[in-house]
N, C-alpha and C positions, 0 to 999 in steps of 0.2 A: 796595759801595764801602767797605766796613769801620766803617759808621757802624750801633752796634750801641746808642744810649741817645739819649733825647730831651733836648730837643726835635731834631731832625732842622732842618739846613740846608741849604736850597732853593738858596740861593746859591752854596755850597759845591757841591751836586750841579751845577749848572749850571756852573762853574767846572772840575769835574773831565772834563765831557760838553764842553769847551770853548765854551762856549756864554756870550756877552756880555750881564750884564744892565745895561741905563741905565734908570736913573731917571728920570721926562720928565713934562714940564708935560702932559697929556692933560684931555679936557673929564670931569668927573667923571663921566658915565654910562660911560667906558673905563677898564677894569682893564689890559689891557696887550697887548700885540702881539708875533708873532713873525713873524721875517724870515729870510727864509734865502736866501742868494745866494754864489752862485760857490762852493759848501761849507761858506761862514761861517754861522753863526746867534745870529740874537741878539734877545732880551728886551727893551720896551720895558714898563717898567709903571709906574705913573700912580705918580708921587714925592709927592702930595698927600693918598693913601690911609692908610690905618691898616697900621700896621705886620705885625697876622695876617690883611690883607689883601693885602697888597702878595707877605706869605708863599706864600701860597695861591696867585696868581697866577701869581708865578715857576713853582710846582710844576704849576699848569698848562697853564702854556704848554711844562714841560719834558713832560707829556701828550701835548699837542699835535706835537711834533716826533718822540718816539718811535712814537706809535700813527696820524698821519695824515701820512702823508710826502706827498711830491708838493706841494702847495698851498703857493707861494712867502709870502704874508703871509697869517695870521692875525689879523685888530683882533678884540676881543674887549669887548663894550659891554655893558651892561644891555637895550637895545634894539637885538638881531642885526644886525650891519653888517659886510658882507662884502665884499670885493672878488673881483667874476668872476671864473673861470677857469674849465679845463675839468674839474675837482674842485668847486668851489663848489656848484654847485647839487645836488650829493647831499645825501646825512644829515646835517645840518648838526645837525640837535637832537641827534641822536643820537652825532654828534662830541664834542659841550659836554658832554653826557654823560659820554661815556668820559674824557674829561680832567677833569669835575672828580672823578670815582672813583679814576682815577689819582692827583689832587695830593692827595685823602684818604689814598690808602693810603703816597704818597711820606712825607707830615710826618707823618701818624700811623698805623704799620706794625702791623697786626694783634696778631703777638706785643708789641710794647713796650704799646699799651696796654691789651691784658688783662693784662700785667701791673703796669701802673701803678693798672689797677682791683682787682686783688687788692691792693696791697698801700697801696691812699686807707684815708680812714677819713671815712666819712660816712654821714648816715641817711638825705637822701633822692636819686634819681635826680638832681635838680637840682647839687644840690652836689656829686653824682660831673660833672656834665659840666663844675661851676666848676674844680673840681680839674684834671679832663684837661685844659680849655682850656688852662688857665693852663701845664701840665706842659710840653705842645705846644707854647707859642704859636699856638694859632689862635682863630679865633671860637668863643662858645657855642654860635653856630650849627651852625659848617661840625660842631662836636666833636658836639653833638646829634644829627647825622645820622649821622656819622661810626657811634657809640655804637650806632645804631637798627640802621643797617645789618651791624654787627656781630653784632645779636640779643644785645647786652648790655644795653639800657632797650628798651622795648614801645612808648612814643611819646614827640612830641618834651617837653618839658620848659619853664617860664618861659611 
């Protein structure tokens, strides 16, 4: 999509894939929902979240709609809440999976952050993953793992 320097915009890519994000009161254990109907698709995610939360979401629900097609709604909670269908009851863990890998590799793109790690300046693991977060916009978290699964840090960090 010609986005080639971080941090990477989740909205912006939703935007260009024509895809509707709203912001929406949801009960906090929901991060956010995608909907697809009649061709449209659209984003609901929780407007009360933290903002490299809210990131993160967008990017996986943009997961979600590229890598598990068929399945009209996706709620997407802390505690797995599904609505039936004749998709639903497969790999459901193994869905959550692949999109939240996906929204890792969308906001933060292999090449940008080994390069953003060659060229921090810090002494320990911890502080390269304060740096990326920040570079990113995302959690220490999601960047911790991010980081691991890259086979750039050994384990997680904080």
């Amino acid at each position: 999509m010609g986005i080639d320097d971080a941090p990477i915009d989740p909205y912006l890519i939703a935007d260009k894939l024509e895809v509707l994000v709203v912001p929406q009161d949801m009960a906090d254990d929901v991060s956010g929902m995608l909907l697809r109907r009649d061709g449209a698709h659209v984003i609901g995610v929780n407007r009360q979240h933290s903002e490299s939360r809210k990131r993160f979401t967008v990017a996986h629900e943009i997961g979600h709609l590229r890598l598990h097609r068929g399945r009209p709604l996706i709620l997407d909670t802390d505690t797995r809440v599904n609505y039936r269908d004749s998709v639903s009851s497969m790999a459901t863990d193994r869905e959550e999976m692949e999109a939240n890998r996906f929204a890792a590799a969308l906001i933060a793109p292999e090449v940008l952050v080994r390069r953003e790690a060659r060229q921090a300046d810090f002494r320990t693991a911890q502080e390269l993953v304060g740096i990326l977060a920040k570079r990113f916009r995302m959690s220490e978290v999601a960047m911790n793992y991010r980081l691991i699964n890259l086979g750039i840090i050994s384990y997680p960090t904080g």
